[in-house]
Steps between C-alpha positions, in 0.01 A plus 500: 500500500547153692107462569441657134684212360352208725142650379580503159622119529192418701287669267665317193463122664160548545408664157675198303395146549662320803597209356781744306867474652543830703834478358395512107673701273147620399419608889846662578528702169110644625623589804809671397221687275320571730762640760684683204307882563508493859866403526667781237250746713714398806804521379458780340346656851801349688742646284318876518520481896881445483560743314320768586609457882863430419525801299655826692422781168320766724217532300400158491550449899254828514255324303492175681474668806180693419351200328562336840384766660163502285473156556509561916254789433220336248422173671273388183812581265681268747273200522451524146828483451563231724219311327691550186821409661369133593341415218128581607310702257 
């Protein structure tokens, strides 16, 4: 998410004039615009993975366990996922 946000930034700076202050309101509330999507998907993600691997209900541990299993099984499912996972589309 680190590298997503520097690329954003970079990609800001150079679509508005240079002689703007990096620093403007008007830059900063772009940015947070900008970053707004990607940042709610990664909580949201984040959250998901803690609970579904801190959770003990039976069914639930079956059914991570076979999607892990999949995953280990279906190596396009897994880079795809992975893909997913960082950001890549």
């Amino acid at each position: 998410m680190g590298v997503r946000d520097a690329n954003a930034l970079a990609r800001l700076f150079a679509k508005n004039n240079t002689t703007t202050d990096p620093g403007s309101f008007e830059n900063l509330s772009q940015y947070k615009q900008m970053r707004l999507a990607d940042k709610a998907k990664v909580i949201q993600a984040t959250d998901t993975l803690v609970r579904v691997f801190s959770n003990h209900y039976a069914p639930l541990v079956t059914g991570r366990n076979l999607s892990l299993l999949g995953l280990n099984l279906l190596p396009s499912l897994k880079t795809r996922f992975a893909k997913q996972a960082m950001g890549q589309r």
